[in-house]
CHARMM-style PDB file with segment names, atoms N, HN, CA, C and O in Angstrom:
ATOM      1  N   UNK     1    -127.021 124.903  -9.281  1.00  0.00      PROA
ATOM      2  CA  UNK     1    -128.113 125.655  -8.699  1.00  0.00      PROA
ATOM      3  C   UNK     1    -127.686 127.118  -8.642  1.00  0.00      PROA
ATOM      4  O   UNK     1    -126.663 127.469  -8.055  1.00  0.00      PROA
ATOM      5  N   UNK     2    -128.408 127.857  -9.198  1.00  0.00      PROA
ATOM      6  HN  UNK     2    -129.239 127.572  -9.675  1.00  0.00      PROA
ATOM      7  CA  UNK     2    -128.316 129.778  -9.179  1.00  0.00      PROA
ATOM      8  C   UNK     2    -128.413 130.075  -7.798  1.00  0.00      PROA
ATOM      9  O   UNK     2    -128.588 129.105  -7.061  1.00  0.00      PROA
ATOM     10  N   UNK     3    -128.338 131.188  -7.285  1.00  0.00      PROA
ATOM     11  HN  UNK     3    -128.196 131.977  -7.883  1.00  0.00      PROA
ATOM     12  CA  UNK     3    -128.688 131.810  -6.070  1.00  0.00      PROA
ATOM     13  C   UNK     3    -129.672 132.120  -5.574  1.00  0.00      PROA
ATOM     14  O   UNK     3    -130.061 132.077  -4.407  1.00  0.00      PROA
ATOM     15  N   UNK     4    -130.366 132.645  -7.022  1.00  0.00      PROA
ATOM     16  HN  UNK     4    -130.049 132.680  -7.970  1.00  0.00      PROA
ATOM     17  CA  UNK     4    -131.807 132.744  -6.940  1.00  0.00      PROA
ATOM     18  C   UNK     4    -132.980 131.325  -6.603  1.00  0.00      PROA
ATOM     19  O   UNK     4    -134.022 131.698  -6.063  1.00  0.00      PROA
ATOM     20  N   UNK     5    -132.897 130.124  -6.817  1.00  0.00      PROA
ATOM     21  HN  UNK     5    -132.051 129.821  -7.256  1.00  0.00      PROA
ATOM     22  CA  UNK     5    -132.672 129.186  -6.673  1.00  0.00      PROA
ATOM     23  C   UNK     5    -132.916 128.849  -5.068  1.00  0.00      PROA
ATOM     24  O   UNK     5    -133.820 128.699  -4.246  1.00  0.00      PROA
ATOM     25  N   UNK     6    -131.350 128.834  -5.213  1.00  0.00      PROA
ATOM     26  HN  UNK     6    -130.616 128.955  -5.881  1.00  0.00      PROA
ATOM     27  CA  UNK     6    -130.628 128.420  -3.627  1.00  0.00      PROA
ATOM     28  C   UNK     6    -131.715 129.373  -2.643  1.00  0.00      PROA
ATOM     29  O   UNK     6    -131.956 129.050  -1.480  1.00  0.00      PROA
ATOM     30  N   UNK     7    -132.135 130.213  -3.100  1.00  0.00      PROA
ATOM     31  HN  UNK     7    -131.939 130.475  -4.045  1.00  0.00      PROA
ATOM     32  CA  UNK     7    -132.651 131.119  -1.831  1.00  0.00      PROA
ATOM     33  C   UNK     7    -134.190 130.903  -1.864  1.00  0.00      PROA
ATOM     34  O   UNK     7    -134.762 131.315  -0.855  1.00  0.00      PROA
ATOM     35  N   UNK     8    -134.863 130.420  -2.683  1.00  0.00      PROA
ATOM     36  HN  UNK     8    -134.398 130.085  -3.502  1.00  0.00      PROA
ATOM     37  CA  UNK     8    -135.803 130.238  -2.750  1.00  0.00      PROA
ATOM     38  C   UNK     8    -136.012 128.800  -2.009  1.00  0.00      PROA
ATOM     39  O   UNK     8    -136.952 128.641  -1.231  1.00  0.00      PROA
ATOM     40  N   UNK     9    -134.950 127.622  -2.337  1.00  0.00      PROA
ATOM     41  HN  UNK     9    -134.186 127.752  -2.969  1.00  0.00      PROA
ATOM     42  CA  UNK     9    -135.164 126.683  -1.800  1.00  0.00      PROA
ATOM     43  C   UNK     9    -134.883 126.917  -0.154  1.00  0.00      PROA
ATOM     44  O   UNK     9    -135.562 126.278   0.650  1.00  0.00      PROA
ATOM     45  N   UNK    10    -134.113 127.622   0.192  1.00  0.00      PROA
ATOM     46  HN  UNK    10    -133.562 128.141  -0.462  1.00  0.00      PROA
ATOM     47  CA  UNK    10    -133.794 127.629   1.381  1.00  0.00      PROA
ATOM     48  C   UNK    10    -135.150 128.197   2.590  1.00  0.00      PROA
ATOM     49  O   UNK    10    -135.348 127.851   3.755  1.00  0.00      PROA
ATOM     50  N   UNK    11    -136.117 129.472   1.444  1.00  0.00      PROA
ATOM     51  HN  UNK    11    -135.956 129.753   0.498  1.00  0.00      PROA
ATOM     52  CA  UNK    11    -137.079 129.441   2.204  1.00  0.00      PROA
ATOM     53  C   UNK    11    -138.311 128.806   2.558  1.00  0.00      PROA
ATOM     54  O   UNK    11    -139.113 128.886   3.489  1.00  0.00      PROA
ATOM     55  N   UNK    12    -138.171 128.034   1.316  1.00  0.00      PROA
ATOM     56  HN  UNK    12    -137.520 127.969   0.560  1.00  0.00      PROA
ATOM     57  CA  UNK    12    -139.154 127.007   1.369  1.00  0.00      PROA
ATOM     58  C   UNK    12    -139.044 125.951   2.571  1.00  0.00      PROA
ATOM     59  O   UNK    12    -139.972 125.394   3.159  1.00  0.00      PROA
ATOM     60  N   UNK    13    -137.556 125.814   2.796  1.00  0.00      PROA
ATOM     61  HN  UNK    13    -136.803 126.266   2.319  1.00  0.00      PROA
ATOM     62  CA  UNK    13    -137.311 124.862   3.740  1.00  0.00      PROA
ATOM     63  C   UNK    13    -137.354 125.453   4.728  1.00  0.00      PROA
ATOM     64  O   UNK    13    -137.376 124.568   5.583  1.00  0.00      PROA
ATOM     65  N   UNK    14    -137.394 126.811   5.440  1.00  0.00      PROA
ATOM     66  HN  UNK    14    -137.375 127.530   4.745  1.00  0.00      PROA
ATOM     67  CA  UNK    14    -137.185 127.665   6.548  1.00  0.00      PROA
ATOM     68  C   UNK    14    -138.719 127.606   7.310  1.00  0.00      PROA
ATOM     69  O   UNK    14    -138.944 127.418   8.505  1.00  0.00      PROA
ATOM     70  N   UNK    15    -139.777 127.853   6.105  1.00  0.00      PROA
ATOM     71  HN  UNK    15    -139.595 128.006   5.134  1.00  0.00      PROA
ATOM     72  CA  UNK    15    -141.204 127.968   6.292  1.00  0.00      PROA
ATOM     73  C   UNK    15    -141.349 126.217   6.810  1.00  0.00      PROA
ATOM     74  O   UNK    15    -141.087 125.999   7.993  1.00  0.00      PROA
ATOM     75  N   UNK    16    -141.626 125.409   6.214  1.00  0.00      PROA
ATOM     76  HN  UNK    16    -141.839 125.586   5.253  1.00  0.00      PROA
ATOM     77  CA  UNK    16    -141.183 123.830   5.879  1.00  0.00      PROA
ATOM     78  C   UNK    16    -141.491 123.619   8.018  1.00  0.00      PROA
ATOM     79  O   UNK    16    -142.342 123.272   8.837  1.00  0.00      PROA
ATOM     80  N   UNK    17    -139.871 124.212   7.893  1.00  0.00      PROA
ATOM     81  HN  UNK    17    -139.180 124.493   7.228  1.00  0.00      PROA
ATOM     82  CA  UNK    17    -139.328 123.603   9.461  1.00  0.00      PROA
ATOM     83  C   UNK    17    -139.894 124.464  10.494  1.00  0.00      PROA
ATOM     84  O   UNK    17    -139.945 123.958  11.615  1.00  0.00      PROA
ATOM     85  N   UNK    18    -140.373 125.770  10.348  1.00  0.00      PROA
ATOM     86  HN  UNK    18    -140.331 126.181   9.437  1.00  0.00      PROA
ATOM     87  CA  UNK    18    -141.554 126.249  11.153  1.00  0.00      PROA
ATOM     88  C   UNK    18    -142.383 125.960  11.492  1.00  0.00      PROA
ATOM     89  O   UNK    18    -142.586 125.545  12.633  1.00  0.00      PROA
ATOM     90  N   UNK    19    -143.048 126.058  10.750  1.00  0.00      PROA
ATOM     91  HN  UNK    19    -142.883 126.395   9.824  1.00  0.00      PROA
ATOM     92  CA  UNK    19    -144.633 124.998  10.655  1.00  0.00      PROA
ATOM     93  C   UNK    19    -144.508 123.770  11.390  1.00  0.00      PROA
ATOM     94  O   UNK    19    -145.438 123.392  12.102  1.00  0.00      PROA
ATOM     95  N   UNK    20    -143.727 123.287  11.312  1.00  0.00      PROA
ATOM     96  HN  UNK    20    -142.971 123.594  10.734  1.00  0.00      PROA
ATOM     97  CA  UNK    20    -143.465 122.107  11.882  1.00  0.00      PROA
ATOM     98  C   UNK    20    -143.321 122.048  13.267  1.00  0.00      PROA
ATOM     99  O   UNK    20    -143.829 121.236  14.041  1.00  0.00      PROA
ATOM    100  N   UNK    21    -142.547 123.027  13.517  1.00  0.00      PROA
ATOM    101  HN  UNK    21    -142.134 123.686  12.889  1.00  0.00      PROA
ATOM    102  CA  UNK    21    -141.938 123.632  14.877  1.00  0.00      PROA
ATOM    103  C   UNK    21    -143.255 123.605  15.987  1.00  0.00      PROA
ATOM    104  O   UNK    21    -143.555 122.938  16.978  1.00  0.00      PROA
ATOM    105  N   UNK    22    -144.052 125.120  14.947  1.00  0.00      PROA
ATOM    106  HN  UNK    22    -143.808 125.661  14.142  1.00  0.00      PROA
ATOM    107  CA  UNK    22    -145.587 125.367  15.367  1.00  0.00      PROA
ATOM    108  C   UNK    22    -146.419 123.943  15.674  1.00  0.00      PROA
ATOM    109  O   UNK    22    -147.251 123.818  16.572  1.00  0.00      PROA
ATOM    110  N   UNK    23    -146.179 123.330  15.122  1.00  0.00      PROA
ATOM    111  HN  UNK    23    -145.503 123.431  14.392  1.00  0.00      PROA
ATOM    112  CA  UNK    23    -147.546 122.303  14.964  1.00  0.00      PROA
ATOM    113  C   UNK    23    -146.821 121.226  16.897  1.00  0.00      PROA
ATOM    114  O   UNK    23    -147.534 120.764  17.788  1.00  0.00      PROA
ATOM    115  N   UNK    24    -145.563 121.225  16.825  1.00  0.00      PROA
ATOM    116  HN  UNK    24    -144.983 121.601  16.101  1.00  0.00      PROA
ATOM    117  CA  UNK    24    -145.037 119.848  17.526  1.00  0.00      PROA
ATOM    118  C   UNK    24    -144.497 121.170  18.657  1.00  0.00      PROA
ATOM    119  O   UNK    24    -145.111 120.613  19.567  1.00  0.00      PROA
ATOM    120  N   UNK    25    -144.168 121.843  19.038  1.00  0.00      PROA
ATOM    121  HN  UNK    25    -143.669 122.296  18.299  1.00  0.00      PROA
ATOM    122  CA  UNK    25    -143.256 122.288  19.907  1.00  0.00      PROA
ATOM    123  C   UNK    25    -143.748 123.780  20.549  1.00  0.00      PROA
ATOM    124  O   UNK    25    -143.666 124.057  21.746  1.00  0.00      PROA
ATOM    125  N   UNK    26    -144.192 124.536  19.663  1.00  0.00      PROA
ATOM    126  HN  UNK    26    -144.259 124.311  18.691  1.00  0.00      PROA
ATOM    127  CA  UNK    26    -144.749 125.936  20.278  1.00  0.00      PROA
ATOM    128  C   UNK    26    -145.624 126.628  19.603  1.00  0.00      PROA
ATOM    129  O   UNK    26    -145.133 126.663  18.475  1.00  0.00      PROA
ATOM    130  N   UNK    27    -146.826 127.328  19.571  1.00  0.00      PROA
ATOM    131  HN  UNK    27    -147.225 127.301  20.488  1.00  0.00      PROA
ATOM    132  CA  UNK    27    -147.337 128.123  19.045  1.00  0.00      PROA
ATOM    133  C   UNK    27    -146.272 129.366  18.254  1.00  0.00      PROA
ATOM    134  O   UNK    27    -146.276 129.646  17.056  1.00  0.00      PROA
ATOM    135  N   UNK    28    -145.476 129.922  19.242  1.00  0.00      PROA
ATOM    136  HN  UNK    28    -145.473 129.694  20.216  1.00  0.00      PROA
ATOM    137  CA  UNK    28    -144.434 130.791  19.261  1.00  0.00      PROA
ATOM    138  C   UNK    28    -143.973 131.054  17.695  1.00  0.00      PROA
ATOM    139  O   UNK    28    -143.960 132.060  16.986  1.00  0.00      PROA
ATOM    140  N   UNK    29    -143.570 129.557  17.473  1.00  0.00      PROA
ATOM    141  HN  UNK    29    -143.580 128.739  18.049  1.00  0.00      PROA
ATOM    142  CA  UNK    29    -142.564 129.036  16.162  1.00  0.00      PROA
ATOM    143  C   UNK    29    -143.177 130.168  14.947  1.00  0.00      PROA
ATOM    144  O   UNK    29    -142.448 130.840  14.217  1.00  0.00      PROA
ATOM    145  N   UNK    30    -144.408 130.183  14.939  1.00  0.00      PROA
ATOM    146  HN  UNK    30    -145.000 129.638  15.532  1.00  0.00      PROA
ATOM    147  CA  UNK    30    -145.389 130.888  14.072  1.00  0.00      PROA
ATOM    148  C   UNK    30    -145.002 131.791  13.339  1.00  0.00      PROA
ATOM    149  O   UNK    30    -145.369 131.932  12.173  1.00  0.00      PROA
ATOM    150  N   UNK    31    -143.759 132.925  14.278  1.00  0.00      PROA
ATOM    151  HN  UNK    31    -143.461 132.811  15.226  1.00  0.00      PROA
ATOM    152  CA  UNK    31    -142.810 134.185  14.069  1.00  0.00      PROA
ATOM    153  C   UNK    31    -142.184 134.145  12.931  1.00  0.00      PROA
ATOM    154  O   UNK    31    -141.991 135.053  12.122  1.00  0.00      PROA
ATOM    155  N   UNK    32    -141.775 132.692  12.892  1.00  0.00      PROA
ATOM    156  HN  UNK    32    -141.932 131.954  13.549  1.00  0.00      PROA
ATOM    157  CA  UNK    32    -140.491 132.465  12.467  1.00  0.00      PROA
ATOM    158  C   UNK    32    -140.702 132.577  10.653  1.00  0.00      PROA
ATOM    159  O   UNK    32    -139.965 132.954   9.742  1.00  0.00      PROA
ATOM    160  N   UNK    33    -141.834 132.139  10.710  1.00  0.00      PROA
ATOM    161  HN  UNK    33    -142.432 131.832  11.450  1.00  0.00      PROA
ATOM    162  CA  UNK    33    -142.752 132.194   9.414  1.00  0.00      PROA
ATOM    163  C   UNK    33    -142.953 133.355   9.103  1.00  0.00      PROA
ATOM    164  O   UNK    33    -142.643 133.472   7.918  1.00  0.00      PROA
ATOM    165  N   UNK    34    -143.398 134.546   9.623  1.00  0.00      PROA
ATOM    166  HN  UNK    34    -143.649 134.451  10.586  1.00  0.00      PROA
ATOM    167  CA  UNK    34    -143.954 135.577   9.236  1.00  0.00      PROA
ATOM    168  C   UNK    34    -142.278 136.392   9.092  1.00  0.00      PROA
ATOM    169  O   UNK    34    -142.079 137.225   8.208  1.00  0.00      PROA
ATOM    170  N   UNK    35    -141.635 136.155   9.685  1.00  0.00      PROA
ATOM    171  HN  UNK    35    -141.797 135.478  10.404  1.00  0.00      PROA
ATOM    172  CA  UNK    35    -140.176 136.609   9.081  1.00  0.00      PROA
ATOM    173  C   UNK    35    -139.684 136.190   8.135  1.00  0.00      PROA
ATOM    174  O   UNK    35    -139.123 137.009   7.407  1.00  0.00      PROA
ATOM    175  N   UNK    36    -139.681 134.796   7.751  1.00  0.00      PROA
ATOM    176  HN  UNK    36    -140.136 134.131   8.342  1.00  0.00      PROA
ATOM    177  CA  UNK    36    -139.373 134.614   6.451  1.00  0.00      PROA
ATOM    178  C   UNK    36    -140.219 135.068   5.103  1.00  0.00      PROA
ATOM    179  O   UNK    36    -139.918 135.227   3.920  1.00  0.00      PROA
ATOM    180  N   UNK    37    -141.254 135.175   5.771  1.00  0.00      PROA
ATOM    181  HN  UNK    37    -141.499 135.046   6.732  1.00  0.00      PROA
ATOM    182  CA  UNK    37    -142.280 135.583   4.474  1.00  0.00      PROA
ATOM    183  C   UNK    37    -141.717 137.231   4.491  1.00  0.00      PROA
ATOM    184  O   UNK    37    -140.993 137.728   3.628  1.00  0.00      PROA
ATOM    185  N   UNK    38    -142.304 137.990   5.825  1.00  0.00      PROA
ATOM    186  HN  UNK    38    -142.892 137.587   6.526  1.00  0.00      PROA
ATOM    187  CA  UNK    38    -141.915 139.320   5.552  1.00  0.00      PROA
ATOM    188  C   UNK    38    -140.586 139.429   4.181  1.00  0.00      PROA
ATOM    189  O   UNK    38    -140.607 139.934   3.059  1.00  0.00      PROA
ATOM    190  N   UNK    39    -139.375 138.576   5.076  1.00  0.00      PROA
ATOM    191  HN  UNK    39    -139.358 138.165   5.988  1.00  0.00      PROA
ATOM    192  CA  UNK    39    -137.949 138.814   4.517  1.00  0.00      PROA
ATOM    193  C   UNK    39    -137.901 138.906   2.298  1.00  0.00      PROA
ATOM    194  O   UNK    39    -137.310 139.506   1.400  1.00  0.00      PROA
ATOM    195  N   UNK    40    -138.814 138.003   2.467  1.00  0.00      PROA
ATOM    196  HN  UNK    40    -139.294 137.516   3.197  1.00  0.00      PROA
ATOM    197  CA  UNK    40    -138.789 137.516   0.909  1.00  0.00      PROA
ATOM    198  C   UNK    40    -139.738 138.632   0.243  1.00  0.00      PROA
ATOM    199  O   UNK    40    -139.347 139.111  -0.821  1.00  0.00      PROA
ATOM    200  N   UNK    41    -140.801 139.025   0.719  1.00  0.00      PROA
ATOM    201  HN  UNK    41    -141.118 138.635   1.584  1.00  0.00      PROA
ATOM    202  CA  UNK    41    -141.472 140.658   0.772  1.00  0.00      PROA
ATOM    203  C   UNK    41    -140.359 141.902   0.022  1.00  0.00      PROA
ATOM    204  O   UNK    41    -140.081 142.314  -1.104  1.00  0.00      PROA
ATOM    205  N   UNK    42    -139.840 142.238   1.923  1.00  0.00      PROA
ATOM    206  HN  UNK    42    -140.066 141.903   2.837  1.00  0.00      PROA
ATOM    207  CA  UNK    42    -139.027 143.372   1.429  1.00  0.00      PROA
ATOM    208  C   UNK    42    -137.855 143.034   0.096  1.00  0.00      PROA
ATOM    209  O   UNK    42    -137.650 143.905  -0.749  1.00  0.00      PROA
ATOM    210  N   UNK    43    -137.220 141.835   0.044  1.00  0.00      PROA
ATOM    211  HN  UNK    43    -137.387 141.128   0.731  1.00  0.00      PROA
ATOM    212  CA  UNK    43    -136.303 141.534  -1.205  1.00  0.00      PROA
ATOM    213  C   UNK    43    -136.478 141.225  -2.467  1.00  0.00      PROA
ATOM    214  O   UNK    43    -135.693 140.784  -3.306  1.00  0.00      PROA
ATOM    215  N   UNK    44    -138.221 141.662  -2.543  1.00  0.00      PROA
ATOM    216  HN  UNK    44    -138.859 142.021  -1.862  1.00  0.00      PROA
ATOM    217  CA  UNK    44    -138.752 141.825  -3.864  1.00  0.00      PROA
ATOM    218  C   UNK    44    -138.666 142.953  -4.406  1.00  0.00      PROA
ATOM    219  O   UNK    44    -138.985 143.157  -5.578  1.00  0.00      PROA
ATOM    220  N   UNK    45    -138.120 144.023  -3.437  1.00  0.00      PROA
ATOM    221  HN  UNK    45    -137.861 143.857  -2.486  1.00  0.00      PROA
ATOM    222  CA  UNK    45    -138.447 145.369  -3.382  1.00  0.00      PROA
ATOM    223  C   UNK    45    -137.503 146.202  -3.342  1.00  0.00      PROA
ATOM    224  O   UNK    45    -137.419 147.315  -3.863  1.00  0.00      PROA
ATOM    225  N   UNK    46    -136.376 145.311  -2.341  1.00  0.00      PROA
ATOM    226  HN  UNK    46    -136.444 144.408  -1.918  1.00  0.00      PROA
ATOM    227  CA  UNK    46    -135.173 146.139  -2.440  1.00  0.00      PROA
ATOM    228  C   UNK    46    -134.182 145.411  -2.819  1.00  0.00      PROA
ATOM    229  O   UNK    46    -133.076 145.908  -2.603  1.00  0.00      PROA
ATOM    230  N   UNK    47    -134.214 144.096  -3.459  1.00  0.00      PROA
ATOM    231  HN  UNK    47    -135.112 143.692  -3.635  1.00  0.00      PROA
ATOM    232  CA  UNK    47    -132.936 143.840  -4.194  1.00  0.00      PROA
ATOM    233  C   UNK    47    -131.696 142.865  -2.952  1.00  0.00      PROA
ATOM    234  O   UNK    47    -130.735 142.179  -3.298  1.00  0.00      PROA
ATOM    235  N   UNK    48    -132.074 143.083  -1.828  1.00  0.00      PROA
ATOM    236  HN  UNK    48    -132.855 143.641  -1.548  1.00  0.00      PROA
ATOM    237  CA  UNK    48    -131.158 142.706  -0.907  1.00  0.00      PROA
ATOM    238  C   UNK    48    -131.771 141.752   0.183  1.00  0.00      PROA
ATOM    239  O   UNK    48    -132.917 141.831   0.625  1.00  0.00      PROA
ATOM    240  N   UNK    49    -131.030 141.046   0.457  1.00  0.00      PROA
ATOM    241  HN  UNK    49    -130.099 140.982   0.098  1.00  0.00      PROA
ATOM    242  CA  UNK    49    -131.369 139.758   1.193  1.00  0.00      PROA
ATOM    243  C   UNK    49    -130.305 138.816   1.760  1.00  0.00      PROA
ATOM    244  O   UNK    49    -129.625 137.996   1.144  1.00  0.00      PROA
ATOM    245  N   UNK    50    -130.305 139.109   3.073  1.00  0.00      PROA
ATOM    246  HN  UNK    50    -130.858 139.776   3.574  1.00  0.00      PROA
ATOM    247  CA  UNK    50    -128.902 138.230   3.952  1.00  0.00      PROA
ATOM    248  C   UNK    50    -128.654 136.808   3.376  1.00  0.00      PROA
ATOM    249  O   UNK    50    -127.536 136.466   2.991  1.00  0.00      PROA
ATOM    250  N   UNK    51    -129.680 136.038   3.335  1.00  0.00      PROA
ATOM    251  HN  UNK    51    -130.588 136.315   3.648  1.00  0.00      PROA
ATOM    252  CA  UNK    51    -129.561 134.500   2.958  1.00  0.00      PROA
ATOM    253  C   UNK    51    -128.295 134.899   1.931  1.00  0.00      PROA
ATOM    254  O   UNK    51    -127.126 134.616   2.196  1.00  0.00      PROA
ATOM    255  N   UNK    52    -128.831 135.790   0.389  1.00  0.00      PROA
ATOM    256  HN  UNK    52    -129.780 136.020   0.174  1.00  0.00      PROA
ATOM    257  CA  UNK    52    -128.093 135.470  -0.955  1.00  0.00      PROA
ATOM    258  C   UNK    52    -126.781 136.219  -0.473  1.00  0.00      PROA
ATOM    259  O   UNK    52    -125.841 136.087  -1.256  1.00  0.00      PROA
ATOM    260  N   UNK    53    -126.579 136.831   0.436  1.00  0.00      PROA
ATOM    261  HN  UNK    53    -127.343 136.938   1.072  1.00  0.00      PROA
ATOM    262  CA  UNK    53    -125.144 137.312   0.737  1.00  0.00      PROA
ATOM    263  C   UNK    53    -124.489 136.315   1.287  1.00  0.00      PROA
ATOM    264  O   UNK    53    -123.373 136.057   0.836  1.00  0.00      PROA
ATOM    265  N   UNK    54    -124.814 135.842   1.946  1.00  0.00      PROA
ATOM    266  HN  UNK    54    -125.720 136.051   2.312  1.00  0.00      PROA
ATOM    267  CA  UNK    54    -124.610 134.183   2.765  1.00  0.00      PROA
ATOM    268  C   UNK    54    -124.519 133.291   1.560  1.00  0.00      PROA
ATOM    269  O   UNK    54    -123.290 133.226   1.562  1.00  0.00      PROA
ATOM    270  N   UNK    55    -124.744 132.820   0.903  1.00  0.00      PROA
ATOM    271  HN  UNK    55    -125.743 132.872   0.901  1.00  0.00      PROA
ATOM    272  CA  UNK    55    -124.779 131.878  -0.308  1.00  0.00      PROA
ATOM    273  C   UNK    55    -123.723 132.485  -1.041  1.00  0.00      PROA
ATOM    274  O   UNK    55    -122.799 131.672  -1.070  1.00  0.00      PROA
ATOM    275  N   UNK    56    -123.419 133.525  -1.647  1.00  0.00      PROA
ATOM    276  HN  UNK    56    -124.169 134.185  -1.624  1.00  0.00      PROA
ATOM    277  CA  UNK    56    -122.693 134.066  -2.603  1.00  0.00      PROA
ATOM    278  C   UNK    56    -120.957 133.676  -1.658  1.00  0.00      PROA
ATOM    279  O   UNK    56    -119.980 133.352  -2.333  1.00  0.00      PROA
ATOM    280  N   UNK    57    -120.882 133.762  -0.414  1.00  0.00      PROA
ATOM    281  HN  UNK    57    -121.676 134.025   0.134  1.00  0.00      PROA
ATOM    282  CA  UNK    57    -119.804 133.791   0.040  1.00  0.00      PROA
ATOM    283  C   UNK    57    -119.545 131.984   0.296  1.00  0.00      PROA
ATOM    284  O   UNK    57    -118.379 131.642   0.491  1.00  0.00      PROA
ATOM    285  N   UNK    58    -120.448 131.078   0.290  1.00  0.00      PROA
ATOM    286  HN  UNK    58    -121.395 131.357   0.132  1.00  0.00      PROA
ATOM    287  CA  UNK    58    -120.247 130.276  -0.093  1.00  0.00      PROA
ATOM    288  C   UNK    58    -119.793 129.502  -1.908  1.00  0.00      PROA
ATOM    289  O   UNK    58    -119.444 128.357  -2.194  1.00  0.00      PROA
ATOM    290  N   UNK    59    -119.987 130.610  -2.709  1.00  0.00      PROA
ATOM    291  HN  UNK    59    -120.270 131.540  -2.477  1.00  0.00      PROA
ATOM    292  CA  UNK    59    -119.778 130.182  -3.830  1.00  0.00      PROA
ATOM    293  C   UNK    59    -120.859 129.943  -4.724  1.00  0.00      PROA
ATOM    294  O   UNK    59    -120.522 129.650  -5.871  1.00  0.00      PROA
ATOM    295  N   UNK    60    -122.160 130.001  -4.459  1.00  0.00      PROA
ATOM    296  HN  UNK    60    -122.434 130.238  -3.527  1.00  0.00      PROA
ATOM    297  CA  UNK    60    -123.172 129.744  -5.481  1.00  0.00      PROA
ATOM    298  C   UNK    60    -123.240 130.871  -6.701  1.00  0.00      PROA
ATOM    299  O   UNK    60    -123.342 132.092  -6.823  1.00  0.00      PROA
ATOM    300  N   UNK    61    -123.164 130.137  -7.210  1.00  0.00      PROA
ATOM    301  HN  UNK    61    -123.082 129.145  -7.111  1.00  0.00      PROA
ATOM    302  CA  UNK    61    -123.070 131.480  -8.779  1.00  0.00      PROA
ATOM    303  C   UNK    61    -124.101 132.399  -8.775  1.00  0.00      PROA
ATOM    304  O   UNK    61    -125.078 131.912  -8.207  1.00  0.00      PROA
ATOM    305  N   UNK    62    -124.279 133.434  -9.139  1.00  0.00      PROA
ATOM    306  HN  UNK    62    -123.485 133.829  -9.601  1.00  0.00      PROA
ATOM    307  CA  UNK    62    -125.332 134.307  -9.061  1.00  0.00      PROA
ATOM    308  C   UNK    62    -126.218 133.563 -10.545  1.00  0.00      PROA
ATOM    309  O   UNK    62    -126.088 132.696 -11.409  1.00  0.00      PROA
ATOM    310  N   UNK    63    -127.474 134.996  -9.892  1.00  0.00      PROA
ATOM    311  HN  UNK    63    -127.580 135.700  -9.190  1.00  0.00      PROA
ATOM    312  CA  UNK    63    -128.672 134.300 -10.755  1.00  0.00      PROA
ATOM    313  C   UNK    63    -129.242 135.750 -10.873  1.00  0.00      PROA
ATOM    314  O   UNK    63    -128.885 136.518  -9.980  1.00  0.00      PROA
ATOM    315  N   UNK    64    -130.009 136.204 -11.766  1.00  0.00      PROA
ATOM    316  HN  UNK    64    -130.299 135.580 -12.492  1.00  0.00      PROA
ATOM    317  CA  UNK    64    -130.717 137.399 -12.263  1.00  0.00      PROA
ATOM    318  C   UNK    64    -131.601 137.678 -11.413  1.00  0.00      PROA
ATOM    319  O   UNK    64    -132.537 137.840 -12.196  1.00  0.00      PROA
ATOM    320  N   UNK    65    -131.927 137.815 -10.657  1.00  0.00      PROA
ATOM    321  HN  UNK    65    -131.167 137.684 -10.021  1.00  0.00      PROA
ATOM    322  CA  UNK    65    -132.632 138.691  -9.143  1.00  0.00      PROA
ATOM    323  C   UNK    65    -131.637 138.810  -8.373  1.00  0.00      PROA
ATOM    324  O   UNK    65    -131.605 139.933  -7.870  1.00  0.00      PROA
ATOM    325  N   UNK    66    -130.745 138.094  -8.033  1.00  0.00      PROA
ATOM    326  HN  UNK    66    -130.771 137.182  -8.442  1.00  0.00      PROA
ATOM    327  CA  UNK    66    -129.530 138.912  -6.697  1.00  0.00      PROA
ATOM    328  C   UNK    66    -128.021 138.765  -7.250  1.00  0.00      PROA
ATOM    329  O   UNK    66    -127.273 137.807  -7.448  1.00  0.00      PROA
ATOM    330  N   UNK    67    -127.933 140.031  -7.392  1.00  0.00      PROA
ATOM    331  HN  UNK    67    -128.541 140.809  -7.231  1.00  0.00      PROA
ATOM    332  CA  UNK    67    -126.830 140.722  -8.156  1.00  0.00      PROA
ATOM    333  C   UNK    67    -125.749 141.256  -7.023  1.00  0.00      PROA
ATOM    334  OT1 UNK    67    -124.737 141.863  -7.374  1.00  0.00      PROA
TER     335      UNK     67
END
């Protein structure tokens, strides 16, 4: 799995477990969503994104969007 990849799956699963959150536990959770979406926004834009710095130091090989 690339990084690019890895980070995509990871937000899918981030949104995933929000929603979920929202639906069973708090309206609140809702945030949590609009941050991950924001997050994936600005790292279309600027190239940078905590998750793939986090992944890379685990070892996932890079992938042609996060360099």
């Amino acid at each position: 799995m690339t990084l690019d990849r890895a980070v995509l799956f990871f937000a899918g699963v981030m949104i995933l477990v929000s929603l979920a959150l929202t639906l069973w536990v708090s309206p609140l959770w809702m945030w949590l969503t609009a941050f991950v979406g924001a997050n994936l926004i600005q790292s279309s834009f600027t190239g940078f994104c905590p998750a793939a710095m986090v992944f890379k130091l685990f070892g996932v090989q890079g992938g042609c969007a996060f360099k």
